[in-house]
C-alpha atoms as an extended CHARMM CRD file, in Angstrom:
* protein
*
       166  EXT
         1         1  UNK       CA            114.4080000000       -2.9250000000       -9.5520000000  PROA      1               0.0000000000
         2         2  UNK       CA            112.2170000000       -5.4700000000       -8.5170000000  PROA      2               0.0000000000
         3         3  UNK       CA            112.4740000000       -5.3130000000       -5.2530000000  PROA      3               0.0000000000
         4         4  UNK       CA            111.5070000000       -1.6500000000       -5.0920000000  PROA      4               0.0000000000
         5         5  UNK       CA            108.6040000000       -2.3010000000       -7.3620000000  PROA      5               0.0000000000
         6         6  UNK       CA            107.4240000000       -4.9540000000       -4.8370000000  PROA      6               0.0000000000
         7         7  UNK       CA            108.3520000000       -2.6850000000       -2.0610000000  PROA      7               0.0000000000
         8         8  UNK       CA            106.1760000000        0.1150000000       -3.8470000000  PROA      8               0.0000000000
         9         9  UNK       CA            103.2160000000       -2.0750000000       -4.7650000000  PROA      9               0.0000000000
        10        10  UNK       CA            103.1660000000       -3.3920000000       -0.8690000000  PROA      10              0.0000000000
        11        11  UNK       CA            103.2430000000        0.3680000000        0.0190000000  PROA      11              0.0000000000
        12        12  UNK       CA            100.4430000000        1.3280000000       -2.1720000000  PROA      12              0.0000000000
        13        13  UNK       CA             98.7010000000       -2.1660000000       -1.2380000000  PROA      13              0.0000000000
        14        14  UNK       CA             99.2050000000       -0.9500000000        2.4650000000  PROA      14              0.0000000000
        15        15  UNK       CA             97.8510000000        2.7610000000        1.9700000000  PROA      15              0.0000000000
        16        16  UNK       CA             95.1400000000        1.0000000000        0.4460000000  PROA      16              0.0000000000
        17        17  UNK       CA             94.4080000000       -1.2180000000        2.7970000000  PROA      17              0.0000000000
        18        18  UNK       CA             94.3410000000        1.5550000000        5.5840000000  PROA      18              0.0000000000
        19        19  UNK       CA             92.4790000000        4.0940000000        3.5160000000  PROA      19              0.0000000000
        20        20  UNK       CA             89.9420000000        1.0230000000        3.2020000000  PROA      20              0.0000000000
        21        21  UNK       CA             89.8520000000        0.3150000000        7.0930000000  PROA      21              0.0000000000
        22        22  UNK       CA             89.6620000000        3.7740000000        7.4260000000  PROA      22              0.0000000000
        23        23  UNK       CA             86.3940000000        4.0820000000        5.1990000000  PROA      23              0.0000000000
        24        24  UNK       CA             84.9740000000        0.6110000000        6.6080000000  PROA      24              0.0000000000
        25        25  UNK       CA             85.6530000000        2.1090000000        9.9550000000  PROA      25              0.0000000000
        26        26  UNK       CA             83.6950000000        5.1770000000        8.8300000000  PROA      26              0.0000000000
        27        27  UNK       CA             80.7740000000        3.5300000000        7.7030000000  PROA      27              0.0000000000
        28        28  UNK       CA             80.4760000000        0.8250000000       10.4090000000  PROA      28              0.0000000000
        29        29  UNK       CA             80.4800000000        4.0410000000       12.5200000000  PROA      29              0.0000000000
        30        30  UNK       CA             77.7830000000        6.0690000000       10.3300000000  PROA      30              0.0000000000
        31        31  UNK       CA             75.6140000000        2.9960000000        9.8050000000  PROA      31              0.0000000000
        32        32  UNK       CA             76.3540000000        2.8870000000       14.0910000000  PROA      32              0.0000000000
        33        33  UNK       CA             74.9300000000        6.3340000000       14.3800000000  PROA      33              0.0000000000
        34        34  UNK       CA             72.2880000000        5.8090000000       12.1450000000  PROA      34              0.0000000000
        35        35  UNK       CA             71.2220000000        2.3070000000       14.3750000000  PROA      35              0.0000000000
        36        36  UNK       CA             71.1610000000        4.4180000000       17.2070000000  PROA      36              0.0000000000
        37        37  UNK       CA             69.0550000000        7.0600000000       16.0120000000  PROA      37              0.0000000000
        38        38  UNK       CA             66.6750000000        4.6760000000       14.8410000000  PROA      38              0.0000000000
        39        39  UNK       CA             66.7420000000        2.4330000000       17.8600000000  PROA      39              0.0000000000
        40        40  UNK       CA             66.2300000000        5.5270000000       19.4120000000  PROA      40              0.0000000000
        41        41  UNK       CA             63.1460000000        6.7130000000       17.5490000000  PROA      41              0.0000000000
        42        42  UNK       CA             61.8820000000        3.1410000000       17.0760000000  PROA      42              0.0000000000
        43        43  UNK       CA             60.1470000000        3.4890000000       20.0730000000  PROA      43              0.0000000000
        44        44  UNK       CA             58.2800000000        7.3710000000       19.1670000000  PROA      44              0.0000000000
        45        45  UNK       CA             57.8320000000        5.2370000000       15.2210000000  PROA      45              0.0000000000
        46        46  UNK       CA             55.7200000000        2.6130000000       16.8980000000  PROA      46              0.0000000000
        47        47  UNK       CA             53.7190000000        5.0250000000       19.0950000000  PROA      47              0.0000000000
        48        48  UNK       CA             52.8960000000        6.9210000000       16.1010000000  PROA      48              0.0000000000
        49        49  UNK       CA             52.1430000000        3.8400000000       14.2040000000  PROA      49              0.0000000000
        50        50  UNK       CA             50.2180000000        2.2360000000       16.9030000000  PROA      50              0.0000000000
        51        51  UNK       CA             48.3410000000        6.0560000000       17.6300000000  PROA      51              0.0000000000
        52        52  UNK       CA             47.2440000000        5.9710000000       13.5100000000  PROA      52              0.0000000000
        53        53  UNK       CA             46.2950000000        2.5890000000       14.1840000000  PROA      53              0.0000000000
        54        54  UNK       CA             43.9830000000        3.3950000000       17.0260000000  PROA      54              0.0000000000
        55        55  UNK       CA             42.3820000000        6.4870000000       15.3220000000  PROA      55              0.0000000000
        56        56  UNK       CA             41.6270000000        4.5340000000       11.9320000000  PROA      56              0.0000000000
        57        57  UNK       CA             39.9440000000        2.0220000000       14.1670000000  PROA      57              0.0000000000
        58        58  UNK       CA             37.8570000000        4.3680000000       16.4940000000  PROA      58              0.0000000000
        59        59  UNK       CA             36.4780000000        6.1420000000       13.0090000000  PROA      59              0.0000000000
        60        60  UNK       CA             36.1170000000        2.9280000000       11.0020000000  PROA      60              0.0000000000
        61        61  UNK       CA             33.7220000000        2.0520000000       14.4700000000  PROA      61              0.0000000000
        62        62  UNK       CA             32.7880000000        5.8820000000       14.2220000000  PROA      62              0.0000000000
        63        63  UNK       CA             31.8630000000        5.2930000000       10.9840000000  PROA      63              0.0000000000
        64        64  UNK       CA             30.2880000000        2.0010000000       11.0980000000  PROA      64              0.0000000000
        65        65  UNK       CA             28.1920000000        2.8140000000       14.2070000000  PROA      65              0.0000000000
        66        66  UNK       CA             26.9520000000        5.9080000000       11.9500000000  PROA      66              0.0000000000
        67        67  UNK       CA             26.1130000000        3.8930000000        8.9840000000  PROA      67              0.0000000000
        68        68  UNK       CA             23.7970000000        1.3210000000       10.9890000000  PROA      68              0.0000000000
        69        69  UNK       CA             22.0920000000        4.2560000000       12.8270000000  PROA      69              0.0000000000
        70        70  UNK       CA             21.2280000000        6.0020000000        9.7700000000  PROA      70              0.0000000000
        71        71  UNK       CA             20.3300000000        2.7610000000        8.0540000000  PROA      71              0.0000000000
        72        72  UNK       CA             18.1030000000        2.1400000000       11.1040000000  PROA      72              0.0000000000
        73        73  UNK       CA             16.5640000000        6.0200000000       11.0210000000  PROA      73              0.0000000000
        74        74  UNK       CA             15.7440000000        5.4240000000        7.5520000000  PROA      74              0.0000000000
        75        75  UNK       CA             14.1130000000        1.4770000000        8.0950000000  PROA      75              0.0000000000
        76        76  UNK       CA             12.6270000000        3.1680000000       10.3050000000  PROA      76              0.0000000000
        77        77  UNK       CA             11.3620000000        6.0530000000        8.1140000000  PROA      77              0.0000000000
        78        78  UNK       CA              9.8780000000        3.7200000000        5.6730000000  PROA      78              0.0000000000
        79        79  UNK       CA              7.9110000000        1.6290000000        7.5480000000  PROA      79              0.0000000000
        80        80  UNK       CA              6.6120000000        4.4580000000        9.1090000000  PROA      80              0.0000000000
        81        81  UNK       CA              5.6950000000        5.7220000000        5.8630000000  PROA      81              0.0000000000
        82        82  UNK       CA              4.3620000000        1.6750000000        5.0820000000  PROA      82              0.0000000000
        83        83  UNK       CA              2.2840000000        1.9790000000        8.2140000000  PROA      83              0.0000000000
        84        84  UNK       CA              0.6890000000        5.8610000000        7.1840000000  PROA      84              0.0000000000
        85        85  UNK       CA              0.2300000000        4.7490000000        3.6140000000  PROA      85              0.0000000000
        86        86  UNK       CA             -1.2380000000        1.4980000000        5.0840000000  PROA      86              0.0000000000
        87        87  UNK       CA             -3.4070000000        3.7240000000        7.7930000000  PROA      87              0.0000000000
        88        88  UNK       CA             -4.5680000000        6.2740000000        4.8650000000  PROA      88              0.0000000000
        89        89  UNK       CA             -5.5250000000        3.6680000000        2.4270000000  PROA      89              0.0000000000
        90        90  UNK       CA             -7.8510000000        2.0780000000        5.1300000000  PROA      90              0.0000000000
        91        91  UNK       CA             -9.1770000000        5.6380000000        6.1460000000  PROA      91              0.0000000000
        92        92  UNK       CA             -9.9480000000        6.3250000000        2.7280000000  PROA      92              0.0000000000
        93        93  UNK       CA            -11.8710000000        3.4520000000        2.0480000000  PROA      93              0.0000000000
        94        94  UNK       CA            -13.6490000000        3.4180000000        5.4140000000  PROA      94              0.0000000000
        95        95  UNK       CA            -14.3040000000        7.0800000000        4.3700000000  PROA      95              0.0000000000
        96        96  UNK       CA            -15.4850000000        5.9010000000        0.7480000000  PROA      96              0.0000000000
        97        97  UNK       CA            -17.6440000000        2.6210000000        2.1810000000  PROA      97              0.0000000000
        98        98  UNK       CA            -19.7720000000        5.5400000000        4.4820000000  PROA      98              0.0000000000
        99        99  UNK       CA            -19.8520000000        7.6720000000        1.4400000000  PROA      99              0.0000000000
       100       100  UNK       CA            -21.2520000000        4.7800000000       -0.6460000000  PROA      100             0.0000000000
       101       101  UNK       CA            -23.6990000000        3.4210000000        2.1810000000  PROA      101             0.0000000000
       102       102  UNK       CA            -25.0490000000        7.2750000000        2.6130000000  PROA      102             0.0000000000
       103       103  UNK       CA            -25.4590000000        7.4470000000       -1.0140000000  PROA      103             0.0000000000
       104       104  UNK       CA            -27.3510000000        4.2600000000       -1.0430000000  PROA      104             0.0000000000
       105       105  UNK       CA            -29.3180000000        4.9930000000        1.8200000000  PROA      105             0.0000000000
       106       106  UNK       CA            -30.3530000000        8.9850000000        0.0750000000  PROA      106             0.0000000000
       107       107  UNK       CA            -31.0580000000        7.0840000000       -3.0360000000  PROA      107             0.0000000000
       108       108  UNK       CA            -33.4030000000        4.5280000000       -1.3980000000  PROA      108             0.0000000000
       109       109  UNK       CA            -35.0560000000        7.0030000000        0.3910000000  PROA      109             0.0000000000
       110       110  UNK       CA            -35.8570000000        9.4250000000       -2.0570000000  PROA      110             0.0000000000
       111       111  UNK       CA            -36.7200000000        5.9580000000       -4.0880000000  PROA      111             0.0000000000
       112       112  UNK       CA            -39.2750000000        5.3770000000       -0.9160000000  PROA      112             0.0000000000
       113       113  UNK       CA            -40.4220000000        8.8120000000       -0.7500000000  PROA      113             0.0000000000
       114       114  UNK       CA            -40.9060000000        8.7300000000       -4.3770000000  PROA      114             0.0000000000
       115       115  UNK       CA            -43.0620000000        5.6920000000       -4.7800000000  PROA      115             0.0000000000
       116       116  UNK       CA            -45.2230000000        6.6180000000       -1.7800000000  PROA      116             0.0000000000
       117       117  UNK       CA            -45.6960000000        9.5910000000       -3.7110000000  PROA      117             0.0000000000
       118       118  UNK       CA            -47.2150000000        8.2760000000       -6.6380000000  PROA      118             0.0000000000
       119       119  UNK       CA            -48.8050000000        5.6470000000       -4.8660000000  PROA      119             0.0000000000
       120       120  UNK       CA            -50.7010000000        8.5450000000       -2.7470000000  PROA      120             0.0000000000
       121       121  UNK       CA            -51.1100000000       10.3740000000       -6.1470000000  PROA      121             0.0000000000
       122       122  UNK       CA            -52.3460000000        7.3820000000       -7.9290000000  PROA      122             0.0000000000
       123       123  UNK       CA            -54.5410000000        6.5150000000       -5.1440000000  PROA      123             0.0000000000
       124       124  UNK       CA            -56.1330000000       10.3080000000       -5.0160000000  PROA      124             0.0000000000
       125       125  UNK       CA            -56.0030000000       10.0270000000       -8.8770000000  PROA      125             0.0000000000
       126       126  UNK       CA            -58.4170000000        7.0000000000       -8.8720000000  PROA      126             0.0000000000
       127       127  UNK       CA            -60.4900000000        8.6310000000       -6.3060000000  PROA      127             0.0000000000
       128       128  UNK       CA            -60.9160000000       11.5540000000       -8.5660000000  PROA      128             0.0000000000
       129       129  UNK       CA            -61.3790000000        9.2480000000      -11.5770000000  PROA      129             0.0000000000
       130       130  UNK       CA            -64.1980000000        6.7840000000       -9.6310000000  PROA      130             0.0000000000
       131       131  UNK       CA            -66.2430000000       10.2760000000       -9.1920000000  PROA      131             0.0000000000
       132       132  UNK       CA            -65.8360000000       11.3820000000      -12.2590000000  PROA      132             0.0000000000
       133       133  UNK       CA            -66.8370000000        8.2200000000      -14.0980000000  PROA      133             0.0000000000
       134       134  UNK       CA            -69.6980000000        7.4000000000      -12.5330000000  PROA      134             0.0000000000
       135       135  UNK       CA            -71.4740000000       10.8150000000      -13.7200000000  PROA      135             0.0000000000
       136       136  UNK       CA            -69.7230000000       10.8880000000      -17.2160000000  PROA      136             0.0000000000
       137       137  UNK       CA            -69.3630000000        6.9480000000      -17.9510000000  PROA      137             0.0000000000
       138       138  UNK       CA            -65.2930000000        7.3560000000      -18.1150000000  PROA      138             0.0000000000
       139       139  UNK       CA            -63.5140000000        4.1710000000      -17.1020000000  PROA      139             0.0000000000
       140       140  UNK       CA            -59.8220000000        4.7930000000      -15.9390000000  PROA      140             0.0000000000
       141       141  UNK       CA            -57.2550000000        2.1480000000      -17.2420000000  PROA      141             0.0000000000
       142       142  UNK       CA            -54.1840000000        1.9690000000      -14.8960000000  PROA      142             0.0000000000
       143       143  UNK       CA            -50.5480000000        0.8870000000      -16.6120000000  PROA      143             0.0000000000
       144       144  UNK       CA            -47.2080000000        0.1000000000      -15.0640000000  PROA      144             0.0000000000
       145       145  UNK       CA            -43.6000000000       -0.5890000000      -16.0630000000  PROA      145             0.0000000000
       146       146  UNK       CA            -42.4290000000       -2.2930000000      -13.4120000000  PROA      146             0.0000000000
       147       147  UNK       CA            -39.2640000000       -3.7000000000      -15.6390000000  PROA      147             0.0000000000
       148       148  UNK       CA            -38.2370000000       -0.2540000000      -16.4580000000  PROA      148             0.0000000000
       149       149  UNK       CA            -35.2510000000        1.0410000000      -13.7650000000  PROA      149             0.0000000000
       150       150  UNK       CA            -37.2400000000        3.6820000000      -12.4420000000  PROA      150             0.0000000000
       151       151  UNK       CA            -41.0650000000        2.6020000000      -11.7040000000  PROA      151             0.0000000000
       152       152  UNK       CA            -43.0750000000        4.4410000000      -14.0500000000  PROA      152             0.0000000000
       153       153  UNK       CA            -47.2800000000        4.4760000000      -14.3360000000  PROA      153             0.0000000000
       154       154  UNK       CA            -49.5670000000        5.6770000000      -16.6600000000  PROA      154             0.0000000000
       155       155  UNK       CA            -53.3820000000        6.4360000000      -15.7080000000  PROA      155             0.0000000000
       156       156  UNK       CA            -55.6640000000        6.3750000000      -18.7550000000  PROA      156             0.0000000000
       157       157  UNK       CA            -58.7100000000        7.4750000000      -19.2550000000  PROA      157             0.0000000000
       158       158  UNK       CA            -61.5180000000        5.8170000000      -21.7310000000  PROA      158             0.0000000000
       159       159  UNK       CA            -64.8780000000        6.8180000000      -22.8450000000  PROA      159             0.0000000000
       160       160  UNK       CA            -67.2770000000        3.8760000000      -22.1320000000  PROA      160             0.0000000000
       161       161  UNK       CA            -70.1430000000        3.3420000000      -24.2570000000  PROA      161             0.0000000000
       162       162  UNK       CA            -73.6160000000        3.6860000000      -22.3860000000  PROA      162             0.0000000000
       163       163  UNK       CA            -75.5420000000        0.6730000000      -22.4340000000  PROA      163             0.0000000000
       164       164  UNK       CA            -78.3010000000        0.9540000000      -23.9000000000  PROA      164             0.0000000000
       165       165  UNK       CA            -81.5450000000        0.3910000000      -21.5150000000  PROA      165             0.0000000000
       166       166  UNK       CA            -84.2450000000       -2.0570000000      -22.7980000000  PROA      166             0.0000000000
């Protein structure tokens, strides 16, 4: 009886053994196939690869070269502007300074035109007054405030008292 139970065990060891060759032999084959198809496609894997590469590199340039343009449009943009804002402010001020200077220039004029007024007034004034005085015995007094801002005169008139003659 223990011979046959050897003899069985060695039979079942043996089916064993063959179904595991037979399942080793199954997946050396498989993981064969498989080798193969990958080998195969390896190649088409790589080109793809390679072809993603390529296109993530011509838009990171794509990309890049757009940034720096845009960044130069826009440095470019603003000192524009700088160089307008620059150009306006000077304009303006030019355009204020003649302003000013023909403001001036009006003022002293009408300052001139002013003066030479009441100087010719004055001087027909005192004309008027030296006639007048000698036949009624009026003396004319003249006053000015030169310290005032805008040059001012007075013309006074005074009774004088007749001298008596001896």
């Amino acid at each position: 009886m223990e011979k046959r139970f050897v003899l069985q065990i060695e039979e079942q060891s043996e089916n064993l053994r063959a179904e595991i060759r037979h399942e080793v032999s199954d997946s050396i084959e498989s993981i064969n196939t498989l080798k193969s198809a990958l080998e195969s496609n390896l190649p088409k894997f790589q080109e793809a690869i390679n072809m993603l590469r390529s296109e993530r590199e011509r838009a990171d340039y794509d990309t890049s070269k757009r940034v720096k343009d845009e960044m130069q449009r826009l440095s470019t943009i603003v000192e524009k502007g700088r160089r307008d804002a620059d150009e306006s402010e000077e304009a303006l001020l030019e355009i204020l300074k003649d302003v000013f200077n023909k403001l001036r220039a009006e003022l002293e004029a009408e300052r001139n035109e002013r003066v030479c007024a009441e100087d010719s007034l004055l001087t027909s004034l005192e004309q008027t007054c030296t006639k007048l005085t000698s036949s009624i015995h009026l003396s004319l007094i003249h006053i000015s405030e030169p310290t005032r801002p805008l040059y001012i005169s007075y013309a006074v008139f005074c009774l004088k008292k007749k001298k008596k003659k001896k």
